[in-house]
Structure formats: structure tokens, C-alpha cells
Residue, then its C-alpha position, 0 to 999 in steps of 0.5 A: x347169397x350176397x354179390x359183391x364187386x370189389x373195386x380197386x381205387x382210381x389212379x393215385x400218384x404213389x401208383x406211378x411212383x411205386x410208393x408203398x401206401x398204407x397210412x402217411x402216404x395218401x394221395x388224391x386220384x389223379x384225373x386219370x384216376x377220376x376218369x376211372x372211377x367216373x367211368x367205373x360209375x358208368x358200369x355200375x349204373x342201373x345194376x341195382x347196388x344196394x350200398x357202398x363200403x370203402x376204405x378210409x384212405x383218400x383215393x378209395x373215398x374219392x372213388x366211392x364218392x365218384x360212385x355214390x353220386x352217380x348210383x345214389x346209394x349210402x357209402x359205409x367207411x371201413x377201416x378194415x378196408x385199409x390197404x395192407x400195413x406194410x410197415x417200415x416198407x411205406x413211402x420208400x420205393x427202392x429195389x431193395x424194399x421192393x424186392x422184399x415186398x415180393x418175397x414176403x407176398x411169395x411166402x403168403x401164396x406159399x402158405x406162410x401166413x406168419x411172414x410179417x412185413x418189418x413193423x406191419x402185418x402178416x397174412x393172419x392179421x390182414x385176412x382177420x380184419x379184411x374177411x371179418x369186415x366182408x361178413x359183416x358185410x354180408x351179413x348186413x346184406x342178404x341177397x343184396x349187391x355191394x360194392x367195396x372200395x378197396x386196394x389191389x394188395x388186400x384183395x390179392x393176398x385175401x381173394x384165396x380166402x375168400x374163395x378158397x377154390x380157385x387157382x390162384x397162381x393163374x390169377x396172379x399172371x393178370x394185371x390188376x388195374x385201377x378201377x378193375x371190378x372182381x366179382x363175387x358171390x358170398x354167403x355164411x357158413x354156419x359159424x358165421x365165416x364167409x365163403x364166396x365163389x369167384x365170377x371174375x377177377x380185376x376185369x378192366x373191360x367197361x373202362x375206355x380210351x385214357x382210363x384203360x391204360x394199364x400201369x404196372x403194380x410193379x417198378x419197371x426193374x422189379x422181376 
């Protein structure tokens, strides 16, 4: 098996802003969002990663580069990886777009995976490049241990996929923070398909002080 901790980025802006951040939008982390990753860099620490894979948006790679220079391993850049294409939804941060933000995501958990965002993608797409990108991933790694750098969206809506065991609408009830680590154990089936069992999920517990306060995923008026 193949364990694999998949890292949310540190703190950009469009987290405060509430931005919706797929390609165009695509802010630096804050030193917030440094604090994070420098601390996630911490954890990480002595446990015997093996590589580094990343997205290619820029407060993803920061984060991996954070990491890198503490653990000393190579970073793997990863379109696939990308956050999800939310399409005519990007940059705008509205009641209404938030609002259809949630219904389609809703339709997602509900089983609906053809609910496409206007000029973006549906679950199938997402989870086509997402866990096709994890099993070569894993299998590139045996028995290794790999970080991924990522995005809160993608492994929410892929985690069920993924590991296709657990309660997800419990999982839906927790905040997933910036810099939070999920935990993962991943093999292959025989048709070359990834299964994984989930350890943990979005734990915050090795960031302190400034860097564990949380910020909301959503706007304050978003229910």
C-alpha cells in the first residue's frame, strides 16, 4: 500500500475573498498561508516522504516548495491536480453563484455526477483526471509515502471515490482548513483503478497560534 497525505494549500486571498479559483484567479498565499505551510513542513518532517506532487496553481506550488526545502524531496507538477473548473462561476463571489456553487456540489454527494457547472466540469470529468493522476501516483510509489498538494473542492467531492467506504456526509459536517492533511492508504486493483481506506480526514491538529484559525469555505451569508 501507498500512503498518501493530501494537503490543502496555505491561505491565499481568494480564501478571504470567497473568489471561486480555478485558473485566471491565482493568488499567492498569504504570510498567513506561509505560516501554514512552514509549519505543515514541521509535520512532515522525519516521516519518511518519499516525493512531493502538486498543483500548478500558484498557492499550491508555494505550498509544495515550503515543504520541499524542509523534507528535501523532489516536487512532481500535476495538472490534474488543479482545483475544480467551476467555469462561468470564477472570480465572482455573489449570493447568487455561491448559491449555485452549493447546489450543484449537493447534486454531486446525491449521486449525480453528470450536473456540470456552466462552462466547467461535472464530477465524472473531475474525478477522471483527479483519481487517474492518484493511480499513477501510486503506482509510481509502492509502499512509499507521498504528499499531494491540492485543493479543499477536488478532494471533497473525489474523497468518496476514493474511498468509497466512508460516511461522507459526516465528513461534510468538518471544517477543512488550510494546510489540513487527510490521510490515506491507497493500493490498485486489478484493473489498475485506485481504492484507498481513509485514516483521517482535513486534520488541523500540527498547525498553532495564527496559522490554525480557521476560515470559513463559505461567505458568512451563504446557509
Amino acid at each position: 500500500m501507498t500512503t498518501l497525505y493530501l494537503v490543502r494549500h496555505g491561505e491565499n486571498l481568494a480564501n478571504i475573498t470567497k473568489e471561486f479559483s480555478y485558473r485566471a484567479v491565482d493568488y499567492p498565499l498569504t504570510p498567513k498561508g506561509v505560516l501554514q505551510a512552514e509549519q505543515t513542513a514541521e509535520y512532515f518532517a522525519g516521516r519518511g516522504v518519499d516525493a512531493i506532487y502538486t498543483s500548478p496553481l500558484l498557492r499550491a506550488c508555494q505550498t509544495a516548495e515550503i515543504l520541499a526545502r524542509r523534507i528535501a524531496v523532489s516536487i512532481h507538477l500535476r495538472e490534474e491536480l488543479r482545483e475544480i473548473n467551476v467555469g462561468a462561476l470564477e472570480g465572482a463571489s455573489t449570493p447568487e453563484n455561491w448559491a449555485l456553487y452549493q447546489r450543484i456540489s449537493a447534486a454531486w454527494y446525491a449521486g449525480q455526477a453528470e450536473v456540470a457547472f456552466p462552462n466547467g466540469e461535472d464530477l465524472h470529468m473531475v474525478a477522471a483526471r483527479f483519481l487517474g493522476c492518484v493511480s499513477e501516483i501510486v503506482a509510481a510509489h509502492p509502499g512509499g509515502s507521498i504528499v499531494v498538494v491540492g485543493h479543499g473542492g477536488i478532494y471533497t467531492a473525489c474523497i468518496a471515490l476514493l474511498c468509497p467506504a466512508i460516511d461522507l456526509l459526516a465528513l461534510l459536517t468538518q471544517p477543512n482548513h488550510n494546510c489540513s492533511i487527510t490521510e490515506v492508504e491507497a493500493t490498485l486493483t486489478e484493473d489498475g483503478r485506485v481504492r484507498g481506506v481513509l485514516h483521517e480526514w482535513a486534520t488541523y491538529g500540527h498547525l498553532y497560534g495564527v496559522a490554525a484559525e480557521v476560515i470559513s469555505a463559505l461567505p458568512d451569508d451563504a446557509s
